[in-house]
N, C-alpha and C positions, 0 to 999 in steps of 0.2 A: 541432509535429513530434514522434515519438518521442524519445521520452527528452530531452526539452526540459524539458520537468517532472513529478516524480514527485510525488502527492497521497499525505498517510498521513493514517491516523488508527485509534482502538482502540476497541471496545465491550464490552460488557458479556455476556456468557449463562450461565442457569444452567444446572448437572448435575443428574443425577437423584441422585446419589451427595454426598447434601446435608451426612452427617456427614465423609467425607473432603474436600469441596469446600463449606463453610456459605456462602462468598460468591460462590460461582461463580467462572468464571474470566474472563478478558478476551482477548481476537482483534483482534492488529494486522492491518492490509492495508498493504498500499503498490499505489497502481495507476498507471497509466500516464496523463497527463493527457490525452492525443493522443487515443488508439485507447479508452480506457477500459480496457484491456488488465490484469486481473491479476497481479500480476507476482509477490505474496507475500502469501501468509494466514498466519496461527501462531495457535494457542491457549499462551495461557500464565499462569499465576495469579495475575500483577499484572503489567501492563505497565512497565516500570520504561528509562531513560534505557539502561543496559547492552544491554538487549533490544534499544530501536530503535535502535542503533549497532550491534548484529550483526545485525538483519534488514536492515539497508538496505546491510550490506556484504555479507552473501550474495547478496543481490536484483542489487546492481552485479555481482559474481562472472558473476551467471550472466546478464547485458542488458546490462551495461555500467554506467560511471558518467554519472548522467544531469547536465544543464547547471543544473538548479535543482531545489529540492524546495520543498513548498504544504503548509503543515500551518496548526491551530491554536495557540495559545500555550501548551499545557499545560507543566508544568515537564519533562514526558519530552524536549521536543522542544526547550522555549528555556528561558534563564532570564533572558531581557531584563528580564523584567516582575515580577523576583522580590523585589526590592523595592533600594532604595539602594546597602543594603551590599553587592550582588552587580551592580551594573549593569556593563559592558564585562567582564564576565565569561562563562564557556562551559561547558557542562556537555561531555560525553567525544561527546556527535555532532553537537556545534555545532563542536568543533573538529576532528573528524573531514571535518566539509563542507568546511573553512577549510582543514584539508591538503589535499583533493584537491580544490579551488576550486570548490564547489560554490555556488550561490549560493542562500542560503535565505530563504525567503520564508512570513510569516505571515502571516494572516485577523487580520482587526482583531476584539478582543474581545467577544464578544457578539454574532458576526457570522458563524454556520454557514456560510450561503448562498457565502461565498466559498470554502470547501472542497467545493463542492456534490455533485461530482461521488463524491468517495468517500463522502459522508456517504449520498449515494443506494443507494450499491452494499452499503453496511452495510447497510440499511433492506430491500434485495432479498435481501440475504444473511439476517437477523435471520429474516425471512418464510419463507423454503427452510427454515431449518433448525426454525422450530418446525411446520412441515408434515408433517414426518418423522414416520413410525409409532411407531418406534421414539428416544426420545431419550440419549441418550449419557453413560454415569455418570461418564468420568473424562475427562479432558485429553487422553488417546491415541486412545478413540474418537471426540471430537469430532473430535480433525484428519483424521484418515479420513474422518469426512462433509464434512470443508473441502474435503480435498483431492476427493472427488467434483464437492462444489458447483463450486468453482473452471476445474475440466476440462469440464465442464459449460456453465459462462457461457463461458469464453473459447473455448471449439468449436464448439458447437453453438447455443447457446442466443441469440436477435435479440436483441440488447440496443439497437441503433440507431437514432433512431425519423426519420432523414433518409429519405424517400421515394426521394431519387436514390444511396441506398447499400442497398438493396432490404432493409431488416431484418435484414442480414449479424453474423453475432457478431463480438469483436474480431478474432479471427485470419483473415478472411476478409476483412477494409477494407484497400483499399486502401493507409494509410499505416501497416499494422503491419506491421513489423519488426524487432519484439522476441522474436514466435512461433518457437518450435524446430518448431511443425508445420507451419507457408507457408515460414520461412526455412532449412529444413537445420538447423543450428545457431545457438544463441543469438548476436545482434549484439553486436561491441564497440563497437559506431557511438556517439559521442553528437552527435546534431544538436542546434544553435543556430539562434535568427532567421535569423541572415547566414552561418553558417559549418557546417562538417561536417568535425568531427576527430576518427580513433583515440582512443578515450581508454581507456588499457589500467586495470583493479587493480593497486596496485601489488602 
């Protein structure tokens, strides 16, 4: 269901602009598990735990707070696996899920294929942008071709490949309603398996 669970995950792209940017920069997502749905791109030049704690509260701001989230083990995201000294311990957006009862959910180590869905939508995203005539020297330009790409897939562009949902991009399937352009305005909705409750920001 929407917003049942939110997939993230970060990659890597260079600039042209190699003396201000030598290591390039990295591009979080966060998408929609349901619909495939977009929901937050960012360029920024080192993904770091603080970052995906204010994208994932922007992202809720503006869809709502979702019932689980799907990521890998990176230490951005957990630090279950961080070694001894730190076990039942929480980085700032493990407990950030824990306040607003989010239930978090990792891909076991070495094991992509269970993030599948966003790791594909990098791989389509990676493809757009090095297709570009024109490539992007700083961090501002890139996010303006984000934000194209982005408006893009979730509008216009089939991403679907179910025959009985005729190649429709996310904002045009039937169970999105996360889109500000099929919905009016952004859902506070957050649907579960069994249940469907308001879940406001707080």
């Amino acid at each position: 269901m929407p917003n049942e669970t939110w997939q993230s995950d970060f990659t890597h792209y260079p600039l042209t602009d190699i003396k201000a940017y030598p290591k390039g920069v990295e591009i979080i997502t966060w998408l929609d598990d349901c619909t495939r749905y977009a929901l937050h791109v960012s360029a920024h030049r080192a993904i770091t735990t603080t970052i995906v704690k204010a994208t994932f509260r922007k992202t809720a701001g503006q869809h709502g707070i979702p019932a689980s989230t799907l990521t890998d083990n990176g230490m951005v995201y957990t630090v279950r696996l961080a070694g001894i000294g730190r076990q039942g311990g929480r980085n700032s957006f493990e407990q950030q899920l824990r306040d607003w009862d989010v239930v978090q959910k990792n891909g076991r180590p070495n094991h992509p294929t269970t993030q599948g869905k966003v790791e594909r939508f990098q791989q389509t995203l990676k493809k757009w942008l090095r297709a570009q005539p024109v490539q992007p020297a700083t961090i501002d330009e890139l996010q303006a071709v984000l934000d194209v790409f982005v408006d893009e897939y979730n509008s216009r562009r089939p991403t679907d490949p179910c025959p009985t949902r005729q190649h429709r991009p996310p904002c045009s399937r039937p169970c999105r309603k996360l889109c500000p352009a099929t919905a009016g305005t952004p859902t506070r909705m957050t649907v579960s398996v069994t249940t469907a409750s308001t879940k406001q920001v707080p």
